[in-house]
ZAMARGU-4260 file (C-alpha; in steps of 0.2 Angstrom, whole numbers, plus 5000, padded with zeros to 4 digits):
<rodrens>
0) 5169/5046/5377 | 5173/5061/5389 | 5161/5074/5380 | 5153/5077/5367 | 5157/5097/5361
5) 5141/5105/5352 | 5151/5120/5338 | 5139/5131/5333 | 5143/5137/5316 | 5143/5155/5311
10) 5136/5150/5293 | 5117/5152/5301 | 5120/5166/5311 | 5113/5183/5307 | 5129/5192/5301
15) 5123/5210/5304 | 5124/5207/5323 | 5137/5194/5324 | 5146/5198/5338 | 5131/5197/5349
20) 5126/5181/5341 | 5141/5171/5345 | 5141/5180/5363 | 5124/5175/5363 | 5126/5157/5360
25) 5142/5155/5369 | 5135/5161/5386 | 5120/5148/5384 | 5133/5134/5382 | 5142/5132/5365
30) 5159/5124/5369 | 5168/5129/5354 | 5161/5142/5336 | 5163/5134/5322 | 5171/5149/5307
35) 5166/5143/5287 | 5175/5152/5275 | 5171/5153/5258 | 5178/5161/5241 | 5165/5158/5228
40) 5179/5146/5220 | 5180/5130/5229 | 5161/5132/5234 | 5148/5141/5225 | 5145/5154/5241
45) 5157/5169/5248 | 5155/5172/5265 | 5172/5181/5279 | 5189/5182/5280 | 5203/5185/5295
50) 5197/5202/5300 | 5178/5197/5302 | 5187/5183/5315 | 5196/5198/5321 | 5184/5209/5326
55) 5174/5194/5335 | 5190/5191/5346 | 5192/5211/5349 | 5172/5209/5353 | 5177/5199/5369
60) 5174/5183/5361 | 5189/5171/5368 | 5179/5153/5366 | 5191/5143/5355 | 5185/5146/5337
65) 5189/5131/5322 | 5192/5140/5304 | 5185/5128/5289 | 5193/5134/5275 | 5184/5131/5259
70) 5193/5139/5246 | 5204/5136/5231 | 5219/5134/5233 | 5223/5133/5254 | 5239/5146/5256
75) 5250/5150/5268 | 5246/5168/5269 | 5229/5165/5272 | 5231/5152/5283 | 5245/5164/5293
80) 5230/5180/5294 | 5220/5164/5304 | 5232/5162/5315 | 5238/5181/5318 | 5219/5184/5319
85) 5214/5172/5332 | 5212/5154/5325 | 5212/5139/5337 | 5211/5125/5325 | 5209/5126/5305
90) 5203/5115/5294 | 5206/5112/5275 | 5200/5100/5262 | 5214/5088/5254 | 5211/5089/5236
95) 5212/5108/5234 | 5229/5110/5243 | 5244/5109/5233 | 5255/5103/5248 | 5245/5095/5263
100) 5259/5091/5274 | 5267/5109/5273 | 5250/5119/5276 | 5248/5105/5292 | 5263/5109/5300
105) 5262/5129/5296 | 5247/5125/5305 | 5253/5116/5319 | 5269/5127/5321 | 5261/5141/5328
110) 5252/5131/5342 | 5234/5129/5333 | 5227/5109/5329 | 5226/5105/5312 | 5212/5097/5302
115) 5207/5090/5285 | 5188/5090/5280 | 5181/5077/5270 | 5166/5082/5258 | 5153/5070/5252
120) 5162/5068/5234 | 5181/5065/5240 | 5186/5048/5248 | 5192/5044/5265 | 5208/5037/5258
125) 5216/5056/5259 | 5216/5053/5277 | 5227/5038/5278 | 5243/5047/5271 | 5244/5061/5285
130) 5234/5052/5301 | 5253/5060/5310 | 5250/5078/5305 | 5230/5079/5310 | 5222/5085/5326
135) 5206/5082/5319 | 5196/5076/5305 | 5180/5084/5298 | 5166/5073/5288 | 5155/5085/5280
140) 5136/5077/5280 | 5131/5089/5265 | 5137/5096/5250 | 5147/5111/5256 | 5143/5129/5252
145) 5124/5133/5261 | 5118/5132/5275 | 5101/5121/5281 | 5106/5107/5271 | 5096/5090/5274
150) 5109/5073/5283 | 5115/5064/5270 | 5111/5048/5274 | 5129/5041/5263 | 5140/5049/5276
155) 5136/5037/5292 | 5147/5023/5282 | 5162/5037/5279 | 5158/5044/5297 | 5161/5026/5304
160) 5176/5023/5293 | 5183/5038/5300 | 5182/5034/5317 | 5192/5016/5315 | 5203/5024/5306
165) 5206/5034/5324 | 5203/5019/5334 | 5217/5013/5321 | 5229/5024/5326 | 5230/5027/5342
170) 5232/5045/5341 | 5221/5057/5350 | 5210/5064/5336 | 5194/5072/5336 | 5181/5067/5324
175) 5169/5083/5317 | 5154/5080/5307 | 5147/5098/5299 | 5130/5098/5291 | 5110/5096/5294
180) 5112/5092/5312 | 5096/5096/5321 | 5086/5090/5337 | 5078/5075/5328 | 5093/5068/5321
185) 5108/5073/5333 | 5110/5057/5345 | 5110/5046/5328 | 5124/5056/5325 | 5133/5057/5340
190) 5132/5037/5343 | 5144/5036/5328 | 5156/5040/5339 | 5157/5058/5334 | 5165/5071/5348
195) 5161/5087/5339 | 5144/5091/5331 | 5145/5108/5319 | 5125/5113/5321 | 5120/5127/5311
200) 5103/5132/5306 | 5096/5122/5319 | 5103/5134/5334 | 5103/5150/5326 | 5086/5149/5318
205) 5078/5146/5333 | 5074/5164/5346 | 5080/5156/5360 | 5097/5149/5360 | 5093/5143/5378
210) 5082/5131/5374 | 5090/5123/5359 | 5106/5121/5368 | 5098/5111/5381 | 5087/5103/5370
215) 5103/5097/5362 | 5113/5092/5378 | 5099/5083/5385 | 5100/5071/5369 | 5116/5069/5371
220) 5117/5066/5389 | 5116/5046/5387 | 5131/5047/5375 | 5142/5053/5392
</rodrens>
């Protein structure tokens, strides 16, 4: 494994300054942000949409930036304002899509990676069907919706499945896991064979980004 990428996500952060936060947290070493969207629908919770993405990009924030759609149902248009709004990667969950190959590839077409998140309650069998149309897959270690959720513990098995299923394929995919990441638990995570850790509350809650981010690194260091 190359490196590990530590995602900060945007759920935890203090939308009133947000622009300054993700500036704040890139320049002390976040290698990519990490952009939940919610519609009260899919998940009990409403949080931003493409112009909040937007206006962080016309902020002067140019760190590659994943959008996890969690809405009901994933469509095109929405999924095009992403793109025309600055999306590098977007992500959707399976079960709410009423065609997964053809948001994939909409996806893909205009030069962004595609994903599929998997949440605690949906099986890893959704995964097998489109391994070819995937850039990376997202295991969700909570119950999606809120931020400073605890690890669920039933996720290692799904987390491990996932990665064989890479190791299966021999396709260049990155594994994601999102939820209740923190300095305690992180290298169990990341010895799953996990490349991208989404870590919310436990950066943004702390003053000094800084330090956390080091924190982090420094447990991940014998994972390099």
């Amino acid at each position: 494994m190359d490196k590990i990428y530590v995602s900060p996500s945007i759920l935890s952060a203090d939308f009133s300054r947000l622009g300054k936060e993700v500036s704040r947290v890139v320049s002390c070493g976040a290698d990519t942000i990490h952009f939940d969207v919610m519609d009260n629908h899919y998940v009990p919770n409403l949080t931003v949409g493409p112009g909040v993405l937007k206006s962080l990009r016309r902020y002067g924030i140019s760190i590659q930036i994943d959008v996890h759609l969690m809405i009901r149902p994933v469509c095109d248009r929405l999924i095009l304002d992403f793109i025309n709004s600055g999306a590098n990667c977007i992500i959707f969950h399976p079960e709410v899509s009423d065609n997964i190959v053809k948001s994939l590839r909409l996806i893909r077409k205009y030069g962004c990676k595609a994903g599929l998140a998997i949440s605690p309650n949906v099986s890893l069998d959704f995964i097998n069907d489109f391994i070819n149309e995937i850039d990376i897959i997202l295991i969700l270690s909570v119950n999606p919706g809120f931020s400073n959720q605890t690890f669920l513990l039933s996720s290692v098995k799904k987390i491990k499945q996932a990665k064989i299923l890479i190791e299966k394929s021999g396709l260049d995919i990155d594994l994601s896991v999102d939820g209740g990441i923190n300095i305690k638990n992180v290298s169990d995570v990341a010895c799953l064979g996990v490349n991208i850790l989404v870590i919310g509350s436990a950066i943004f809650d702390r003053s000094d980004y800084l330090r956390v981010m080091k924190e982090i690194r420094n447990k991940l260091k014998n994972f390099l």
